[in-house]
GUVEX-570775 format. One record per atom (N, C-alpha, C): x, y, z. Coordinates in pm, whole numbers, plus 50000, padded with zeros to 5 digits. Layout:
N
XYZ
...
***
This chain:
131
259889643263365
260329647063232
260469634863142
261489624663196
261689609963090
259999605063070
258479610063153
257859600463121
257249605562988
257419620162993
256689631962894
257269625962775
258509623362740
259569621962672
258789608962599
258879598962702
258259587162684
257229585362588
256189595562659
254869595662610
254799599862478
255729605262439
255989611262274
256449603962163
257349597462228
257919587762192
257379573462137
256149569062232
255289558162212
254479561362122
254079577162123
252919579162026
253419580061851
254839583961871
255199582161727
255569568461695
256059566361744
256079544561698
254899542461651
253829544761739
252759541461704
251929541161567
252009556861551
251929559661426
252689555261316
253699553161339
255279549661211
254739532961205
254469523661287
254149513561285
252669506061256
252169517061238
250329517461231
250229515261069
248649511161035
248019506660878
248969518460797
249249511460664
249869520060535
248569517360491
248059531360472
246959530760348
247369537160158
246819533160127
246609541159988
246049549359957
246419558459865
245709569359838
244499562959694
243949559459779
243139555159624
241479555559659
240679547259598
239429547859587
238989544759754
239439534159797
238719532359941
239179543160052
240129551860010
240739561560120
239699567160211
238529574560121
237229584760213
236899577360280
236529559960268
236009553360350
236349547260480
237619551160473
238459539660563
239009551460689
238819564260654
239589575060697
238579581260795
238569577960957
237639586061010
237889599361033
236379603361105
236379618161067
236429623161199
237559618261262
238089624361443
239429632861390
239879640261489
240989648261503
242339635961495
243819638261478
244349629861452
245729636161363
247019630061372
247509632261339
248329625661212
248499629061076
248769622660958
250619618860938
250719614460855
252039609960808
251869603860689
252919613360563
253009609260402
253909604760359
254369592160330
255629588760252
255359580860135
256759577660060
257029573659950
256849559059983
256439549659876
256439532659889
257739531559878
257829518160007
259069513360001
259849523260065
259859536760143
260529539960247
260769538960368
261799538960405
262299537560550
261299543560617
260849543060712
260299545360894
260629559560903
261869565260892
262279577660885
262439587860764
261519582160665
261629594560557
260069593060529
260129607860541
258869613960557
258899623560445
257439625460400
257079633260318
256669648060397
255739642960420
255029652960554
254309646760656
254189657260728
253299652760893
252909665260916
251079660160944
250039670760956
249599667561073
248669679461104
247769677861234
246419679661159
245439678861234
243899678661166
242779675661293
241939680261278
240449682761399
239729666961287
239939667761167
239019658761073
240119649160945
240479640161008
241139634260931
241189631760753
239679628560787
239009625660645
239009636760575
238469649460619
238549661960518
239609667960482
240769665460578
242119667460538
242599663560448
242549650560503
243489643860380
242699639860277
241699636360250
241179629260164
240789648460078
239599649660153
239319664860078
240119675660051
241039677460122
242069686860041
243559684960034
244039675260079
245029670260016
244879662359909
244069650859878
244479643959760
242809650059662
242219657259697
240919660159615
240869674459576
241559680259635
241669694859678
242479701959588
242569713159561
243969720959459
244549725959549
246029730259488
246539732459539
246979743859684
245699753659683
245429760959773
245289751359885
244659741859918
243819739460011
244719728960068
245879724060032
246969718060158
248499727160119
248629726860230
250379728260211
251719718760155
251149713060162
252349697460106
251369696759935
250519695759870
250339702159755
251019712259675
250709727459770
251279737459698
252729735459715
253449732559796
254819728959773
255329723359668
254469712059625
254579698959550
254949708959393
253629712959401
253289725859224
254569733859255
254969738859360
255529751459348
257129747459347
257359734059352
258789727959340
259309726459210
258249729359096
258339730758958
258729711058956
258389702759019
258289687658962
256969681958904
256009691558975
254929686158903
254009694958842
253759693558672
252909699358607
251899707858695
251049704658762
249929707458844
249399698258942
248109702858982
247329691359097
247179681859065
246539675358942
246559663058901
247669658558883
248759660158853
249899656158896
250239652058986
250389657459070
250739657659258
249379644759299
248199642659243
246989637659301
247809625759254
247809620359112
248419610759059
249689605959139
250799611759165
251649611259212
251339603659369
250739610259483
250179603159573
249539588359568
248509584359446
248409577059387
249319563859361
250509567559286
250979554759245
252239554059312
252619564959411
253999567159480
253999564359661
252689574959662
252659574959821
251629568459920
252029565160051
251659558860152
251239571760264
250069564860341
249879575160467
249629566460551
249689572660686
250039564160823
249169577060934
248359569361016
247029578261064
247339576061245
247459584961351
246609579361460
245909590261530
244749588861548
243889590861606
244099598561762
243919609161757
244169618861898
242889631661907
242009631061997
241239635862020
241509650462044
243029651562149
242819665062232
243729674162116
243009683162109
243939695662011
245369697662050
245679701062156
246869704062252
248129692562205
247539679762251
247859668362202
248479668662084
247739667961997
248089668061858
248619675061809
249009689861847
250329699861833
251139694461888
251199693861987
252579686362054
253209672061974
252269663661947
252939651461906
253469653861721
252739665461677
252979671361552
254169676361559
254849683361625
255929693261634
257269684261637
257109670161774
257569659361805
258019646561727
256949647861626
256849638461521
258019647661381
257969661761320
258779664861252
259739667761308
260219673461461
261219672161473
262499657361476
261619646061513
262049633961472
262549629361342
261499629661263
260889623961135
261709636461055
262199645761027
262139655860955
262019655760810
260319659660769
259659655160681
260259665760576
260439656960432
261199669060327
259809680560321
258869681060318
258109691560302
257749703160389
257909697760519
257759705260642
258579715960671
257819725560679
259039740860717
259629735560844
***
């Protein structure tokens, strides 16, 4: 049990301690297109405040294509964003990512996996957007 524990444990450090990228022009490029699990925060936040934490089969189309390219249908931490009445619309929220927020990526092949360390990661992290 402590190693399971363990193993969950290492994988979120990992991630919390892994590249801050930007949401900006080099994002599509830099963002591979493996399964993997995401993490959104504010610049200049603590380790423990989280925006959201996703799971994804395609990193790049996630996040890049319908979270920061996408309307608001096409992520959940978007339509939240619109539907919190803070931001005008998508370009809003796109902008907002833009000049506010940071993402944090690692890379996990097995589906199974990546639910688990997803579930693990908001129950930790408890991201303001995350049901």
């Amino acid at each position: 049990m402590n190693e399971i524990i363990q193993h969950y444990i290492n994988n979120l450090l990992t991630l919390v301690s892994g590249t801050q990228m930007a949401f900006d022009e080099n994002l599509h490029g830099i963002l591979p297109t493996v399964g993997g699990i995401y993490r959104v925060f504010e610049l200049g936040a603590d380790w423990r405040k989280s925006i959201y934490v996703g799971k994804t089969s395609n990193l790049r189309n996630r996040i890049h294509g319908n979270l920061l390219m996408g309307d608001s249908q096409a992520h959940t931490l978007k339509r939240k964003l619109v539907a919190s009445n803070m931001f005008l619309d998508d370009n809003a929220v796109k902008q907002y990512f833009k000049e506010r927020c940071l993402l944090q990526i690692l890379q996990l092949a097995d589906e199974n996996e990546r639910s688990l360390l997803e579930h693990f990661a908001i129950a930790i992290l408890k991201p303001k957007y995350n049901d």
